[in-house]
C-alpha positions as CSV (number, residue, x, y, z in Angstrom):
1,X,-5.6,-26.5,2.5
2,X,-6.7,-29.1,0.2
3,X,-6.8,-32.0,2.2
4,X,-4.0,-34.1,0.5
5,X,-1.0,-36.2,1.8
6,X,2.0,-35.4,0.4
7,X,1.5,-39.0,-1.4
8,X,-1.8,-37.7,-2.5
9,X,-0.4,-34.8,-4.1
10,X,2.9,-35.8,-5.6
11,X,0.3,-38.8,-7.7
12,X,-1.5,-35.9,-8.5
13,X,1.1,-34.0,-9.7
14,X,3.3,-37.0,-11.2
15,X,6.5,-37.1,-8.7
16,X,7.6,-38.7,-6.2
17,X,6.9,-38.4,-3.0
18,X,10.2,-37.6,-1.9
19,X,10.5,-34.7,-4.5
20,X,7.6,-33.1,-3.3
21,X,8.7,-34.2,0.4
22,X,11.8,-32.2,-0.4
23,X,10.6,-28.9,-2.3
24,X,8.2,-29.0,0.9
25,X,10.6,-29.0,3.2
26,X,13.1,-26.2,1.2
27,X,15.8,-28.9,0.6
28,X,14.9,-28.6,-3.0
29,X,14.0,-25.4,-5.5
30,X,10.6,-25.2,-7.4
31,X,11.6,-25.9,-10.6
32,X,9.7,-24.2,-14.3
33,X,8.3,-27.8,-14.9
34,X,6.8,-28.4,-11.9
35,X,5.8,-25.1,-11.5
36,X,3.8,-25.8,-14.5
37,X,2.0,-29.2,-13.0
38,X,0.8,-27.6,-10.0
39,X,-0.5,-24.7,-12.0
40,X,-2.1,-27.7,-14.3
41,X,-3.9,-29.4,-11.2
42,X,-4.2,-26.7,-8.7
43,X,-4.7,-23.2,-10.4
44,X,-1.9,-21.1,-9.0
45,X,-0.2,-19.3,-12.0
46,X,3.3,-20.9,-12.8
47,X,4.9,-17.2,-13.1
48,X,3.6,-16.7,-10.0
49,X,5.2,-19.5,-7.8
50,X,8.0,-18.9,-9.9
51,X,8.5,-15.2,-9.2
52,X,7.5,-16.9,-5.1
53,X,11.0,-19.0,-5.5
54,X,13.0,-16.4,-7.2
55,X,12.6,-13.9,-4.5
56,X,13.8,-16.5,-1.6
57,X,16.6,-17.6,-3.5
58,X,17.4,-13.9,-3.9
59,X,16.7,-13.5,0.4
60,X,18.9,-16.6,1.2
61,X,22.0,-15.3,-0.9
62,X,21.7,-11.6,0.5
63,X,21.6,-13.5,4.0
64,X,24.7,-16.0,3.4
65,X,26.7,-13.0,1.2
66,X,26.5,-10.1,3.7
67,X,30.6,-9.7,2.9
68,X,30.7,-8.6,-0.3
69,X,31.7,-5.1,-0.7
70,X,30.1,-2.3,-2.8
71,X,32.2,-0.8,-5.7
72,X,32.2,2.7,-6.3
């Protein structure tokens, strides 16, 4: 897309590789912080990648938490 390593961008962005490594590779959430650095370097709105994170958090638990039962 933008034609950085992962290196490239977590300098960029102020992390470490392995952070961004992990975030990249959904071992780890997008958290408000560095939400805010890639909006800062890359443009994407913050809200925006945040709302992105919320609703696949939201997906995962509906998938891993099909047993609970609705109360009437």
């Amino acid at each position: 897309m933008l034609g950085l390593s992962v290196t490239q961008a977590a300098e960029v962005l102020g992390v470490s590789h392995a952070m961004l490594y992990d975030l990249l590779n959904e071992r780890a959430c997008l958290s408000p912080q560095l939400a805010w650095r890639i909006e800062t370097a890359f443009g994407p709105k913050a809200e925006h990648l945040l709302q992105m994170q919320l609703a696949y958090d939201i997906a995962e638990v509906r998938c891993s938490e099909g047993g609970i039962r609705m109360m009437h």
